[in-house]
C-alpha positions as CSV (number, residue, x, y, z in Angstrom):
1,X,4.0,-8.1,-1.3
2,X,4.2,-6.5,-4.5
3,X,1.2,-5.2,-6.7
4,X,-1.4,-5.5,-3.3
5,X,-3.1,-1.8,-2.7
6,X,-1.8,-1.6,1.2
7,X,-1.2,1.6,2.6
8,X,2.1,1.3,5.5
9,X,-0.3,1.6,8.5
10,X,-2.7,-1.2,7.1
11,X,1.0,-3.1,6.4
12,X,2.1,-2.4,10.1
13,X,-1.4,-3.7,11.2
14,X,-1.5,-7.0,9.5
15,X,1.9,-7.7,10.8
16,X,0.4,-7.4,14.4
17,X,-2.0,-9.6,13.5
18,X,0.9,-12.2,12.1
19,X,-0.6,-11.9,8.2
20,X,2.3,-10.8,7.1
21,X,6.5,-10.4,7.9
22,X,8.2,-7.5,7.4
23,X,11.3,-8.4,5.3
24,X,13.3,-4.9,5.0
25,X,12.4,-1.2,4.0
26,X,9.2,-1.3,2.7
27,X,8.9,-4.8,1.8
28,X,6.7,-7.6,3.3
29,X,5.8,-11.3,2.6
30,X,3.2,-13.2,3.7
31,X,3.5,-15.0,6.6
32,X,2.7,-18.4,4.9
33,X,5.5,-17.9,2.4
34,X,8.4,-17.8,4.8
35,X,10.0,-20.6,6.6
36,X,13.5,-20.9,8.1
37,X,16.4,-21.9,5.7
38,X,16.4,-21.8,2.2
39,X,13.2,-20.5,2.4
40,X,14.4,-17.3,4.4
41,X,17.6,-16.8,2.4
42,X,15.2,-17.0,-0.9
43,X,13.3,-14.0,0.4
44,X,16.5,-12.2,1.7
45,X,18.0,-12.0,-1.6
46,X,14.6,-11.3,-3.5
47,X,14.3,-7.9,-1.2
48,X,18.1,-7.2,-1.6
49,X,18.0,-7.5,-5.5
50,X,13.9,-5.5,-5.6
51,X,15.4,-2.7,-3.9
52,X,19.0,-2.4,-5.4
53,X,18.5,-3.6,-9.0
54,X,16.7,-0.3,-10.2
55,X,19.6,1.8,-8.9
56,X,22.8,-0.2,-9.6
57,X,23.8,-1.4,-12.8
58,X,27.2,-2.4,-14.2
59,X,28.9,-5.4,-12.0
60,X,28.0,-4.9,-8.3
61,X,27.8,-7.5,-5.2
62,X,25.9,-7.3,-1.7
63,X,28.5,-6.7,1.0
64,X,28.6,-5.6,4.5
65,X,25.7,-6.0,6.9
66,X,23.7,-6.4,4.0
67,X,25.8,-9.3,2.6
68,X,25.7,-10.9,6.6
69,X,21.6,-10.6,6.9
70,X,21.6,-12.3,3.6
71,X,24.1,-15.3,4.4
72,X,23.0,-15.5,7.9
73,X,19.5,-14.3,8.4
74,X,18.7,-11.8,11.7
75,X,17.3,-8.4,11.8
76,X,17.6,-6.3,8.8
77,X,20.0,-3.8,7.8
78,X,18.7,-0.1,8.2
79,X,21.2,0.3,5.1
80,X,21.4,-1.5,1.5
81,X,25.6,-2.1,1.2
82,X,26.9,-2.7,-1.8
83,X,29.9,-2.8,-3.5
84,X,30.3,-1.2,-6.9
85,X,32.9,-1.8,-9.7
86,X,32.4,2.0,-10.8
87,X,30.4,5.1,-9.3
88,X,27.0,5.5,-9.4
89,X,24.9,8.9,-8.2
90,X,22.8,8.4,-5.4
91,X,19.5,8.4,-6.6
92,X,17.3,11.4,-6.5
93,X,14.2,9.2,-4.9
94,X,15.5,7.2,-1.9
95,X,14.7,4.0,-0.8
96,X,13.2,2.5,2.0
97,X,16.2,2.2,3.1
98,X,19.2,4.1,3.2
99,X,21.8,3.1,-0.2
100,X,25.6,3.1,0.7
101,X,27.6,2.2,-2.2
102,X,31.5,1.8,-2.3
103,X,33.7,1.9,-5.1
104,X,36.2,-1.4,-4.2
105,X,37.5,-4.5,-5.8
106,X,34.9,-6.7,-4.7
107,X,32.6,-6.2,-7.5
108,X,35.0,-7.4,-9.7
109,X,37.4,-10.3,-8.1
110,X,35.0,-13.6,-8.7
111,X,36.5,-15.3,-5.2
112,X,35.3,-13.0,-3.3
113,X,32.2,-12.9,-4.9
114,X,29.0,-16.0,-4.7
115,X,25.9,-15.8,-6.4
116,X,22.6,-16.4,-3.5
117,X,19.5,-17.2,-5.8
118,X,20.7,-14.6,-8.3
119,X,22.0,-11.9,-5.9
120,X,25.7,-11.5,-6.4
121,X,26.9,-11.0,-2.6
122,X,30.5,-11.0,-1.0
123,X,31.7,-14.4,0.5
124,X,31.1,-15.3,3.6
125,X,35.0,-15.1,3.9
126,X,35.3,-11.1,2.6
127,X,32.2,-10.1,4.2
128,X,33.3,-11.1,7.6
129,X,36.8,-9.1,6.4
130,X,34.9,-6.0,5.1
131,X,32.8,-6.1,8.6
132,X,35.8,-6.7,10.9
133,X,37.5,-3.8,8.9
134,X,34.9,-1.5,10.6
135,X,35.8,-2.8,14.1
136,X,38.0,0.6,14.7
137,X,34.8,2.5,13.7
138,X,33.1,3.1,17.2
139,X,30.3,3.8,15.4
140,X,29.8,0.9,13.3
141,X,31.8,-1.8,15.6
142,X,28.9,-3.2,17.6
143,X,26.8,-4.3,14.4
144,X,29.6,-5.2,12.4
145,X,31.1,-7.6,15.2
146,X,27.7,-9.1,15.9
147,X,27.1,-9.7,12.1
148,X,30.8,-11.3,12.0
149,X,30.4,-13.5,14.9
150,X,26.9,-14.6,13.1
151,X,29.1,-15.9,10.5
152,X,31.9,-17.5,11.9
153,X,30.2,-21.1,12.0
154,X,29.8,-20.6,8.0
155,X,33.7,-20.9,7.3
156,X,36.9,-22.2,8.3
157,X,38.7,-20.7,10.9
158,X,42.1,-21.3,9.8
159,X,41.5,-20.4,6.2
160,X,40.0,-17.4,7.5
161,X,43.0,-16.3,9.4
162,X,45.0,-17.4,6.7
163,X,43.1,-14.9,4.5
164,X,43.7,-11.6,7.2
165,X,47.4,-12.7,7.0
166,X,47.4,-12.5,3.8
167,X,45.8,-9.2,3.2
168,X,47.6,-7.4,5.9
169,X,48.6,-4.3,4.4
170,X,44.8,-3.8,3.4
171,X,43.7,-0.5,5.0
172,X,42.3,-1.5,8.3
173,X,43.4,-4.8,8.5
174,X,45.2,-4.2,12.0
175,X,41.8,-3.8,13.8
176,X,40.3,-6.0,12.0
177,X,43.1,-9.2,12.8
178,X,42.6,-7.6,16.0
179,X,38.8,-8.3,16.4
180,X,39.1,-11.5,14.7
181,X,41.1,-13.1,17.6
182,X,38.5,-11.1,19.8
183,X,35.8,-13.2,18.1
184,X,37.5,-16.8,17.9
185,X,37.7,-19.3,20.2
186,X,41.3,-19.9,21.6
């Protein structure tokens, strides 16, 4: 709700009362102005690109949990994932939300890479690779297998195991081939 003169607890208060949504960080939408759908995804990539545009320039794309919450909906990401095609400085201010950004070929390989309303974001294909990547992380292996399993029924599974064939010797591809037959049916 850009441009209205609400403080956070009169925000938090008016989503108790079902006025408004809470989208991610410190953004909200009025409850009329969300539906399920396209709808939902139009507002996912709106907040992704108001809270990352100011900070990243160059050639950059969604990816991650934040790519997955956009192409699949659910709850929102505590961090803003992105990938980069050359380094940026964290800025000085921070976010909302927390800003991890990661130097990698993504940004710049246009396969891998879909436009959502304007929001360049990772494929569904490389974002469940980037997540499933992670599934050695104990730390990180919960979300990113939950997020992945969210968007399985968005994509083919024998292209998709083509593609982790494929890209074996990628740094943690054996975990990740590993947690893809976890996550597919037999």
């Amino acid at each position: 709700m850009p441009g209205l003169p609400y403080a956070g607890p009169e925000l938090r208060g008016m989503e108790l009362s079902g006025l408004v949504l809470h989208v991610i960080g410190d953004l909200f939408v009025e409850a009329d102005q969300i539906g399920s759908g396209a709808t939902g995804l139009r507002v996912r990539t709106a907040a992704v690109l108001r809270l990352a545009a100011p900070v990243i320039s160059g050639r950059w794309a969604a990816m991650g949990l934040t790519a997955a919450w956009v192409l699949s909906g659910g709850p929102p990401p505590a961090v803003l994932e992105a990938s980069v095609e050359r380094f940026h400085r964290i800025p000085l201010q921070p976010l909302s939300v927390g800003l991890r950004l990661e130097q990698s070929d993504a940004a710049g390989q246009p396969s891998d890479v879909v436009e959502v309303f304007g929001l360049p974001c990772t494929s569904v294909e490389r974002t469940i690779e980037d997540l499933l990547r992670r599934a050695g992380d104990s730390r990180r292996a919960a979300a990113a297998m939950t997020a992945a399993a969210q968007l399985l029924p968005l994509t083919e599974t024998g292209m998709l195991r083509d593609r982790f064939e494929s890209r074996r010797k990628r740094p943690g591809m054996g975990s990740a081939r590993r947690a893809l037959e976890r996550l597919l049916p037999t």
